[in-house]
N, CA, C and O atoms as a GROMACS GRO file, in nm:
protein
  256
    1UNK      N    1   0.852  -1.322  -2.317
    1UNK     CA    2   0.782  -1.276  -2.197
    1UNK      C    3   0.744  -1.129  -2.215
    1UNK      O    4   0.839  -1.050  -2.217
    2UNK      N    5   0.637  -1.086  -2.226
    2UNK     CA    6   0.586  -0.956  -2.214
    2UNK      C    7   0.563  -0.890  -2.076
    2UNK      O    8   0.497  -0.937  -1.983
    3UNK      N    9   0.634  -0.765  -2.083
    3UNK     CA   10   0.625  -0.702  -1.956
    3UNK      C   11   0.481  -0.621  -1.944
    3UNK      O   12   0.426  -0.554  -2.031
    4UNK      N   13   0.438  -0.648  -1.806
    4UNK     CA   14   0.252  -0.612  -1.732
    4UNK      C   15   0.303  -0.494  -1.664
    4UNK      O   16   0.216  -0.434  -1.601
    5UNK      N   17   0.419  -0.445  -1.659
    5UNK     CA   18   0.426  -0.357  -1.549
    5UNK      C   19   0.373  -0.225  -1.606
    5UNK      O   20   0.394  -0.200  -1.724
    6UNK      N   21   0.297  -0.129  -1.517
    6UNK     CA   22   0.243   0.001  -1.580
    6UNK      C   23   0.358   0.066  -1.643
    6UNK      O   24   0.475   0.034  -1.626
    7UNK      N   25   0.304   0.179  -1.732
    7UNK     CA   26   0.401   0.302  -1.733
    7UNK      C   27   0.426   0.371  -1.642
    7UNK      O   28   0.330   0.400  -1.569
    8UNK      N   29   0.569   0.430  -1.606
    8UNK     CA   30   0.607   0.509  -1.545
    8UNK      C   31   0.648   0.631  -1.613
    8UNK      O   32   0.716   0.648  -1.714
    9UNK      N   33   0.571   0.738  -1.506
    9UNK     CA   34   0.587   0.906  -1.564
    9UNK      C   35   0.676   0.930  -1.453
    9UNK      O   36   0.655   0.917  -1.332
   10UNK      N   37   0.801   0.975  -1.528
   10UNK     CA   38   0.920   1.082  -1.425
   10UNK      C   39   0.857   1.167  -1.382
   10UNK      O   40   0.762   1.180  -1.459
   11UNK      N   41   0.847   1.265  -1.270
   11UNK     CA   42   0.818   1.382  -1.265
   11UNK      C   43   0.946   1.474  -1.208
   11UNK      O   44   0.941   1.597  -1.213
   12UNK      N   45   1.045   1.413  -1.161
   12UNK     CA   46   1.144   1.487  -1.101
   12UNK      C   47   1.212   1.393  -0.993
   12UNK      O   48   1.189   1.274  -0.973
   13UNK      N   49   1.318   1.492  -0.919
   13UNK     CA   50   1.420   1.420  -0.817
   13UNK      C   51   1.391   1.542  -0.731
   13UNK      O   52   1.320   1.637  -0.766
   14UNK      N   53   1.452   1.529  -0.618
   14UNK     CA   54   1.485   1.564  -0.510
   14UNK      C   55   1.636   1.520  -0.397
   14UNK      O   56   1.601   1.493  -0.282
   15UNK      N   57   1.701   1.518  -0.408
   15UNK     CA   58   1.796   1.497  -0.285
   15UNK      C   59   1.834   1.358  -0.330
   15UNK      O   60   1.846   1.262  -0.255
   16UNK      N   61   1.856   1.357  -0.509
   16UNK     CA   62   1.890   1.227  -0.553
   16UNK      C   63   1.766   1.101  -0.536
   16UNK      O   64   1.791   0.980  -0.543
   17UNK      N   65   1.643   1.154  -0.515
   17UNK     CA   66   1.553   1.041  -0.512
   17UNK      C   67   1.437   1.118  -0.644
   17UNK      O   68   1.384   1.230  -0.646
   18UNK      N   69   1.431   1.019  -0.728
   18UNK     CA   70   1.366   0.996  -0.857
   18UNK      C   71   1.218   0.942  -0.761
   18UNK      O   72   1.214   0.856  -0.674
   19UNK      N   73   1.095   1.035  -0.818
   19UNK     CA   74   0.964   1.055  -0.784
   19UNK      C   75   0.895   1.005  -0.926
   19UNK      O   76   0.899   1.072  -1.030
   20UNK      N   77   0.843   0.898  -0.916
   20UNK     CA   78   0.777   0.876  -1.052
   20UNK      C   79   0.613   0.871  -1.050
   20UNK      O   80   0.570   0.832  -0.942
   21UNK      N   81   0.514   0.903  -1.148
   21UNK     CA   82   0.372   0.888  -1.114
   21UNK      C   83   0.342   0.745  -1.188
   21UNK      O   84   0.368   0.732  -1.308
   22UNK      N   85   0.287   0.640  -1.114
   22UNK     CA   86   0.217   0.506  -1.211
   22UNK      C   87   0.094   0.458  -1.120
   22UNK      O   88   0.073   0.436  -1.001
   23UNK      N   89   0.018   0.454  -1.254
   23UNK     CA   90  -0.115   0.423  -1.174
   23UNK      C   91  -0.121   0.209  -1.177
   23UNK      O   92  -0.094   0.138  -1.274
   24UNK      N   93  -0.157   0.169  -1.057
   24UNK     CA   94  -0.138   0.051  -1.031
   24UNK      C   95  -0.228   0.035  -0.903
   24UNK      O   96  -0.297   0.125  -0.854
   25UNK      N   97  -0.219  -0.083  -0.862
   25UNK     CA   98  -0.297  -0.165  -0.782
   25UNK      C   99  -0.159  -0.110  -0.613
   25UNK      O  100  -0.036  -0.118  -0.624
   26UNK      N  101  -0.219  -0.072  -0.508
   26UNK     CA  102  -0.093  -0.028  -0.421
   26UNK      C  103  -0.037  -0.144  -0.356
   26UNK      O  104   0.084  -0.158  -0.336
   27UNK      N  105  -0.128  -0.227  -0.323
   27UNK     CA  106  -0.124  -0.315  -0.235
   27UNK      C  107  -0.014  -0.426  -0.312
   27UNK      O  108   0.001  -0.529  -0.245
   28UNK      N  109   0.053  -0.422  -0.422
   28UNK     CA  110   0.138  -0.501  -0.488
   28UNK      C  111   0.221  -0.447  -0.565
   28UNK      O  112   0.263  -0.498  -0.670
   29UNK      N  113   0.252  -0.340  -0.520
   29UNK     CA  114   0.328  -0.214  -0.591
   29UNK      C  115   0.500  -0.264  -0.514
   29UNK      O  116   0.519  -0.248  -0.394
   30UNK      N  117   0.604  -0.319  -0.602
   30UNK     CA  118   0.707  -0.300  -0.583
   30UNK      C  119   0.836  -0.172  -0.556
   30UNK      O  120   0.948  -0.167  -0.605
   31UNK      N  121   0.768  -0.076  -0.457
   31UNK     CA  122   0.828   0.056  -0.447
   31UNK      C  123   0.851   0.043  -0.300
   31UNK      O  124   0.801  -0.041  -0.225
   32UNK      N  125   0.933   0.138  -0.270
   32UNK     CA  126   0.985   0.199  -0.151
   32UNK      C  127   0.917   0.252  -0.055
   32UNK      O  128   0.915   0.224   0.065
   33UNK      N  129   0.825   0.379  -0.152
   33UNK     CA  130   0.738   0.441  -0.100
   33UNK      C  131   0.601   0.485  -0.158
   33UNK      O  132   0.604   0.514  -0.277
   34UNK      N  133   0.505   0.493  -0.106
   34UNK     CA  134   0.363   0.470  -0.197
   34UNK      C  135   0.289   0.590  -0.138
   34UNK      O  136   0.293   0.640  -0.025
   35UNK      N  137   0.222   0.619  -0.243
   35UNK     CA  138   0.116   0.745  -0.186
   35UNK      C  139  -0.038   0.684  -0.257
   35UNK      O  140  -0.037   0.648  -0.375
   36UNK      N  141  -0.160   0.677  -0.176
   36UNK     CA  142  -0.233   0.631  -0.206
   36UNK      C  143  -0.375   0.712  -0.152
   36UNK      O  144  -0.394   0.747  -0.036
   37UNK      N  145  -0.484   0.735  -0.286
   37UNK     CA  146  -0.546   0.847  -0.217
   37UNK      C  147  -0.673   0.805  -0.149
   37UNK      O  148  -0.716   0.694  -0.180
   38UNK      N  149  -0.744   0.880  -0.055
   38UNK     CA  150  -0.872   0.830   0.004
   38UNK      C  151  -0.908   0.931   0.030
   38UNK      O  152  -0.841   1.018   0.084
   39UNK      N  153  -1.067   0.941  -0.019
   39UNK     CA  154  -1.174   1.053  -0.032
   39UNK      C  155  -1.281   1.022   0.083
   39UNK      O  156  -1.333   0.911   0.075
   40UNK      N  157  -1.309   1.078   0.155
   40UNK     CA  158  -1.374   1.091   0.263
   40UNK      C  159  -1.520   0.993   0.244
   40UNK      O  160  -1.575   0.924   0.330
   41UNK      N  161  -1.554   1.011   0.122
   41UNK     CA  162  -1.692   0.918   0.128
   41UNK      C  163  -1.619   0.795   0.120
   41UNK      O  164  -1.694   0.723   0.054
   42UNK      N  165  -1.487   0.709   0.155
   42UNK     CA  166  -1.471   0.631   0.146
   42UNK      C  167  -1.430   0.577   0.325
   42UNK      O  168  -1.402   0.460   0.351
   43UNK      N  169  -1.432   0.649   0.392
   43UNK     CA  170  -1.452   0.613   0.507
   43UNK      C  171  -1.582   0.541   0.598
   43UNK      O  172  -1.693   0.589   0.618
   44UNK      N  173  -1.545   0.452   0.629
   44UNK     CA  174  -1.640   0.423   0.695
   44UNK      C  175  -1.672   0.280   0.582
   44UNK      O  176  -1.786   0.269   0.537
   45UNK      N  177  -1.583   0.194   0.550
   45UNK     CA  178  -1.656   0.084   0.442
   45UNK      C  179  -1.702   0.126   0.320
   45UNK      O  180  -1.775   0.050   0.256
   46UNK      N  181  -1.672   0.229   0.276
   46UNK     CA  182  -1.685   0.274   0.084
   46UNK      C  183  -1.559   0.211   0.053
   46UNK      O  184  -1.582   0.158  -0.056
   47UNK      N  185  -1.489   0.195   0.071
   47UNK     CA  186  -1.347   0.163  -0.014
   47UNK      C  187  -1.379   0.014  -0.115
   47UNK      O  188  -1.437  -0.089  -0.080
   48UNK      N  189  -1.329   0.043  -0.228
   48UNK     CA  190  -1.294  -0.054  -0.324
   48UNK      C  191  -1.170  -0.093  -0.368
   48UNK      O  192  -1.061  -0.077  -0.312
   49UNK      N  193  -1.198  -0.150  -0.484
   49UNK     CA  194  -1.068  -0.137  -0.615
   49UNK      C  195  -0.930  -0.159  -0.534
   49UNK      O  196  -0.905  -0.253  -0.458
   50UNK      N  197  -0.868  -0.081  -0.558
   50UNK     CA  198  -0.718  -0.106  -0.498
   50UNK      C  199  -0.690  -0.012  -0.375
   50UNK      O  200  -0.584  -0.016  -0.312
   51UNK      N  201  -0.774   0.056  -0.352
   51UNK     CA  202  -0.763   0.132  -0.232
   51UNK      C  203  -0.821   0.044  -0.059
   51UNK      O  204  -0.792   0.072   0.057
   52UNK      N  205  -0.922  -0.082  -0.124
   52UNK     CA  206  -0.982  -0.166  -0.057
   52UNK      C  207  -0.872  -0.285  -0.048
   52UNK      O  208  -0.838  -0.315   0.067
   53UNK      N  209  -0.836  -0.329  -0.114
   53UNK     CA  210  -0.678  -0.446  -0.161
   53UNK      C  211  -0.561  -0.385  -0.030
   53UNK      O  212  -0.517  -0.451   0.065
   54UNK      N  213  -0.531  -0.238  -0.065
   54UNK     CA  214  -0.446  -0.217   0.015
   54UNK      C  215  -0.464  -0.202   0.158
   54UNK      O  216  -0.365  -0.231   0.225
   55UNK      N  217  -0.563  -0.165   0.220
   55UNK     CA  218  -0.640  -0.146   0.316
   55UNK      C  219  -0.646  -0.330   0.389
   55UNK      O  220  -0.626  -0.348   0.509
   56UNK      N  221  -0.671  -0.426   0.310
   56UNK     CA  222  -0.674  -0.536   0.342
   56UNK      C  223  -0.510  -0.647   0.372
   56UNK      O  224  -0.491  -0.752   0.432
   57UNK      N  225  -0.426  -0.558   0.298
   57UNK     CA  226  -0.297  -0.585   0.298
   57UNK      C  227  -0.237  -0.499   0.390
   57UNK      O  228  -0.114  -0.504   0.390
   58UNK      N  229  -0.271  -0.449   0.442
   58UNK     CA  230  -0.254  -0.373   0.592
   58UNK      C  231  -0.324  -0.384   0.708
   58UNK      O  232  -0.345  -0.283   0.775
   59UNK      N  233  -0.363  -0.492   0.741
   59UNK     CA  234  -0.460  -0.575   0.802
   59UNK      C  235  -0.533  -0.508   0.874
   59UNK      O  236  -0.536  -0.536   0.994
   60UNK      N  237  -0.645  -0.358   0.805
   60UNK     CA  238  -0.729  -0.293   0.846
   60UNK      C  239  -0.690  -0.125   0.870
   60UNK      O  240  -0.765  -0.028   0.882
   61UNK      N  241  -0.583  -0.133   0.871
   61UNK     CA  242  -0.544   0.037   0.896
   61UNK      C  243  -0.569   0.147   0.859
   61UNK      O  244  -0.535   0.252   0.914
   62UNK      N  245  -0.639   0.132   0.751
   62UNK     CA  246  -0.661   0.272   0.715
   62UNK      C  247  -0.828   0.275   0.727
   62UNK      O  248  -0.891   0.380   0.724
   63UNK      N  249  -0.884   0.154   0.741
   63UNK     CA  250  -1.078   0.167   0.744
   63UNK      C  251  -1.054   0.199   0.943
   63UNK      O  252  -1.107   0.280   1.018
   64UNK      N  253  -0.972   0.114   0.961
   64UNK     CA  254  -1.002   0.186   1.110
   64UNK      C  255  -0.945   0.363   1.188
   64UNK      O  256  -0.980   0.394   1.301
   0.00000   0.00000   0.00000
């Protein structure tokens, strides 16, 4: 079985919580906590890719 999962970049801890950077799809991201970015021309129905996925897996929250 070959593992699909991205690489993960450490960048540091804080208060015993390990902060890692991996670029992935958000909306199927097995984490705790997610940071996901959105650029203003994407308001208003620009959204795609995985920023559109997650947006849809949040049943509209962030286009509204």
């Amino acid at each position: 079985m070959t593992d699909t999962s991205p690489t993960r970049l450490p960048i540091g801890t804080a208060d015993g919580v390990q902060f890692d950077v991996v670029a992935w799809g958000p909306s199927h991201a097995d984490v705790d906590f997610s940071v996901a970015c959105m650029f203003e021309h994407e308001l208003g129905g620009g959204m795609a890719g995985g920023l559109l996925a997650l947006d849809q897996a949040l049943g509209g929250q962030l286009s509204r």
